[in-house]
N, C-alpha and C positions, 0 to 999 in steps of 0.2 A: 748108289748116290744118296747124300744126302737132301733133306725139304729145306726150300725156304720158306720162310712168310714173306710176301709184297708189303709194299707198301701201300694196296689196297686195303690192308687191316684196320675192322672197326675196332679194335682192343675188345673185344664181345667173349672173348676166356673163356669158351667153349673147347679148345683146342687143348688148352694147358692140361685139366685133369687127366684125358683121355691119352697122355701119353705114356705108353709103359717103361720108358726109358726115362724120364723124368728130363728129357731133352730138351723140351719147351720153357720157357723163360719170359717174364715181362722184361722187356729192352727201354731203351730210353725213350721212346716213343709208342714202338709196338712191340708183340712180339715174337719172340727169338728163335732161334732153332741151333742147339749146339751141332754142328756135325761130326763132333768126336762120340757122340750120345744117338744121334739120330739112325737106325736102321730099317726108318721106312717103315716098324713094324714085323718086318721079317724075325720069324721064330717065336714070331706071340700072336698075328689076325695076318689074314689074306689080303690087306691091304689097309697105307696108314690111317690110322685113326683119325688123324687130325685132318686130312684130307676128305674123309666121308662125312667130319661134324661143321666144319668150315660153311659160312653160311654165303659167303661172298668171294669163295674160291681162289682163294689169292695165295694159295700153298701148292708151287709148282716144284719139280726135280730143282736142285741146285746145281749147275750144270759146271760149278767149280769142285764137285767133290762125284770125281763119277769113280763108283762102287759095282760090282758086279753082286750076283746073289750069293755069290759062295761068300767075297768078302762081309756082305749085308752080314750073314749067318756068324760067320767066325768073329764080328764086334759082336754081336748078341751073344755069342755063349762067353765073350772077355765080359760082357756087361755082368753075367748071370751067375756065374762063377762067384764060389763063394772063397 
């Protein structure tokens, strides 16, 4: 599955660096989370980055993009792939 960000977001940009997929995005408001980019972190930390710097916890599953971990894996190695 891919993350979203709520609309609990302070815009606090904590989240953006810390993504190794570069999935993160400032949105018109707040921000983003591509889920064509986002793998949760799978094949790079034991769990996502942006959910462990999050200071107001507003980055839950996005329950319109449900992924298993094999799929998680095989976007990361399409992401990684040179």
């Amino acid at each position: 599955m891919a993350l979203i960000i709520t609309d609990e977001c302070i815009n606090c940009d904590v989240c953006e660096p810390v993504c190794p997929n570069q999935a993160i995005y400032q949105g018109d408001v707040i921000f983003e989370i591509d889920p064509a980019r986002c793998t949760e972190c799978v094949g790079h930390f034991n769990e996502p980055q942006c959910v462990a710097v999050c200071p107001v916890n507003c980055i839950p599953v996005d329950p319109r993009f449900v992924e298993t971990q094999e799929q998680l894996l095989q976007k990361y190695h399409q992401l990684t792939s040179d």
